[in-house]
C-alpha positions in Angstrom: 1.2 13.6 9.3 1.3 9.6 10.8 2.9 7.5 8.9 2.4 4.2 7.8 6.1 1.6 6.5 6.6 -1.3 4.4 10.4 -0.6 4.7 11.8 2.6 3.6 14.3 3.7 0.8 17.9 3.9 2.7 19.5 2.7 5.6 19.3 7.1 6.7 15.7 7.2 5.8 15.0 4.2 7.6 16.9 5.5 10.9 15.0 8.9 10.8 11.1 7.2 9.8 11.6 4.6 13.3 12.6 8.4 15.1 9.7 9.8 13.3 7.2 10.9 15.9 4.3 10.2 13.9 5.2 6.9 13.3 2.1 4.5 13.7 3.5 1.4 12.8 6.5 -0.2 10.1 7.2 -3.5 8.8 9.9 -4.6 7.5 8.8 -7.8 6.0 12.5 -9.6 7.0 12.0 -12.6 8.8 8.8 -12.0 10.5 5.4 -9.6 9.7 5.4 -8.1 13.1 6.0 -4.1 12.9 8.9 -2.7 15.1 6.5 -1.5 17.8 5.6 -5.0 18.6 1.7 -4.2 18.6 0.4 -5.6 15.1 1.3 -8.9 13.6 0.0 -9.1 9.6 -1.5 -12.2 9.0 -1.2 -13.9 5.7 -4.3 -15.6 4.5 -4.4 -17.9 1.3 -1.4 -19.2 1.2 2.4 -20.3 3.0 4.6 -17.1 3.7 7.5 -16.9 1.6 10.3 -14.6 2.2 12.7 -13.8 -0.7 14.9 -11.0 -1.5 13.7 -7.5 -2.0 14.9 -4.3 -3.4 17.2 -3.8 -0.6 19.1 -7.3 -0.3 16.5 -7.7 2.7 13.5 -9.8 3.2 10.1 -9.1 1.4 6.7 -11.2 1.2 5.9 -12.8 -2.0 2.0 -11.8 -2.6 1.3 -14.2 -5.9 -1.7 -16.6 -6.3 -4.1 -15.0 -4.2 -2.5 -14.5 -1.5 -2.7 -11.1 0.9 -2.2 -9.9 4.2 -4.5 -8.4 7.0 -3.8 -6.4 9.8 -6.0 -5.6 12.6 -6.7 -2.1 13.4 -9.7 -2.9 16.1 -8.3 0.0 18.4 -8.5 2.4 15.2 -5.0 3.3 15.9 -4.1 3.4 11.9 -7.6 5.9 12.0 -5.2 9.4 11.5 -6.8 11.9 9.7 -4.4 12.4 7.7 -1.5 9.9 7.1 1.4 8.9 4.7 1.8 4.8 4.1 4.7 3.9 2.3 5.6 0.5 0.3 7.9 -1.3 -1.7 5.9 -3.6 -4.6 7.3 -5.3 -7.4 4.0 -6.2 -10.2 5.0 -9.8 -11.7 1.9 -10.1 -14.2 -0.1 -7.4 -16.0 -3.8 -6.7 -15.8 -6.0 -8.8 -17.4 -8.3 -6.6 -18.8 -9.4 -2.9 -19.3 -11.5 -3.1 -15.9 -8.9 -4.9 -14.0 -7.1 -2.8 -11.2 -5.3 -4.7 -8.9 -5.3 -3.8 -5.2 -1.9 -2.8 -3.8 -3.5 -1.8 0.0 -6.8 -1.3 1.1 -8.3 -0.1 5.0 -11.7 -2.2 4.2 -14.2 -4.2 5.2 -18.0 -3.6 5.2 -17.0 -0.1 4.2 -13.6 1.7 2.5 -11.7 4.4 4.2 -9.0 4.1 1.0 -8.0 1.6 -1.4 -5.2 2.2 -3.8 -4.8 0.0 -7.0 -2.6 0.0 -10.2 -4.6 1.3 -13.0 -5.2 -1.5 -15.7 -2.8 0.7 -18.2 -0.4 0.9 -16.0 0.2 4.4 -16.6 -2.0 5.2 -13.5 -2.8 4.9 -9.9 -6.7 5.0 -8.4 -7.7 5.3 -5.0 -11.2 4.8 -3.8 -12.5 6.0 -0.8 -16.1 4.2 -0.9 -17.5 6.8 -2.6 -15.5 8.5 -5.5 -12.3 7.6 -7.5 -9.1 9.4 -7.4 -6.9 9.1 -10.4 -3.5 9.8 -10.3 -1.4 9.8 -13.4 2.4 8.6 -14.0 4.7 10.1 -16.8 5.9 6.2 -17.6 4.1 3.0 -17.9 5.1 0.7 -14.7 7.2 -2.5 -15.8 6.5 -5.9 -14.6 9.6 -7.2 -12.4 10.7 -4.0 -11.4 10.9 -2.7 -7.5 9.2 0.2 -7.4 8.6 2.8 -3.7 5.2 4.3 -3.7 4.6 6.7 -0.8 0.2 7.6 -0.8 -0.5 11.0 1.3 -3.9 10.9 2.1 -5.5 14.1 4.3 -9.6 14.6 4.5 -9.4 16.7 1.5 -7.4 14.7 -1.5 -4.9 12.1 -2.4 -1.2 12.5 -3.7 1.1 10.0 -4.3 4.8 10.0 -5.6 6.5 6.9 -7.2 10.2 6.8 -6.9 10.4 10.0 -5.4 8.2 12.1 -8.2 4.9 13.3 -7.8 2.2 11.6 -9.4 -0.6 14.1 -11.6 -3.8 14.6 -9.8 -6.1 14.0 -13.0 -9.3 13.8 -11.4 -9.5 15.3 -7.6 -12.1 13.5 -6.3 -11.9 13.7 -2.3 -10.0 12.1 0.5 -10.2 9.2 3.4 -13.6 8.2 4.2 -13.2 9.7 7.7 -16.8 7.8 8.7 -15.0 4.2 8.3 -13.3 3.8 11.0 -11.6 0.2 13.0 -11.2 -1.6 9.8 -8.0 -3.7 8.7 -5.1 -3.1 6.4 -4.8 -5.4 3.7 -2.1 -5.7 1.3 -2.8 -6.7 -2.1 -6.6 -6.9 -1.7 -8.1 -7.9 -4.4 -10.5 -10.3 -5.6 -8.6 -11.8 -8.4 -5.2 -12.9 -9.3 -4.1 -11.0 -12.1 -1.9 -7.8 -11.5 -0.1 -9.5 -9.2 2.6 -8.3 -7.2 5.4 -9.2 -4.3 6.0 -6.7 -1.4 
């Protein structure tokens, strides 16, 4: 599997993920948005960056009032068929309504290879793929203010996803990466409204 990092879990974890062969890229959201390999700078559009402290004492990126980030994949580098990304993401306001999902990531543009958002009753995840919707269920309803770790698997074939370290339930197996969208951007916290909002 490649993998994908918006800083890890523990000072070992980190040391053994920047060793990891299949590491494709990992930001650490510190003082700069460059990831370690010195390839991919993530831009923020819609705002001023702000760096604050995150779950670890260390840096993180506040993502409020519209604001997100984009990272060029033109090579198709972050294109692995099948790939782990991992994040840190702390929700500060709720979902506005039943249809409101907020975007955590998304590879997007004209088409979707996978977006994954925070269900409206917070009790869920969803990830699109352009075409159907995943749905992955948690056992307890996600808290505003609170750091969560969310680690998506995504393979040709299906989703997974584990919060904290526990497996989320596949409700509703609905496919995997749009393998036909290729060369598009990460964006974090992609969405077209500002409610849900969150700081990663």
């Amino acid at each position: 599997f490649r993998r994908v990092l918006f800083r890890s879990l523990a000072p070992a974890y980190q040391d053994w993920t920047k060793n990891h062969p299949g590491l494709l890229a990992y930001w650490t959201m510190d003082t700069d948005t460059t990831d370690l390999t010195g390839e991919r700078t993530a831009q923020l559009i819609g705002g001023i960056l702000t760096h604050f402290e995150g779950p670890l004492g260390a840096g993180s990126v506040s993502l409020e009032d519209g604001r997100f980030m984009k990272i060029a994949n033109d090579d198709g580098t972050l294109d692995a068929p099948e790939t782990t990304i991992e994040l840190f993401f702390r929700p500060t306001s709720p979902p506005s309504n039943a249809s409101d999902n907020p975007c955590l990531l998304a590879i997007r543009e004209d088409d979707t290879r996978l977006s994954l958002h925070m269900g409206s009753n917070r009790k869920s995840f969803l990830v699109w793929n352009g075409k159907r919707i995943t749905t992955l269920k948690l056992s307890e309803e996600l808290q505003m203010g609170r750091w969560y770790h969310v680690a998506l698997t995504a393979t040709a074939n299906e989703f997974s996803l584990h919060l904290d370290g526990q497996p989320a339930e596949l409700h509703s197996p609905e496919g995997g990466l749009n393998l036909a969208a290729t060369n598009l951007p990460l964006y974090l916290t992609a969405s077209n409204n500002k409610a849900g909002r969150s700081e990663e």
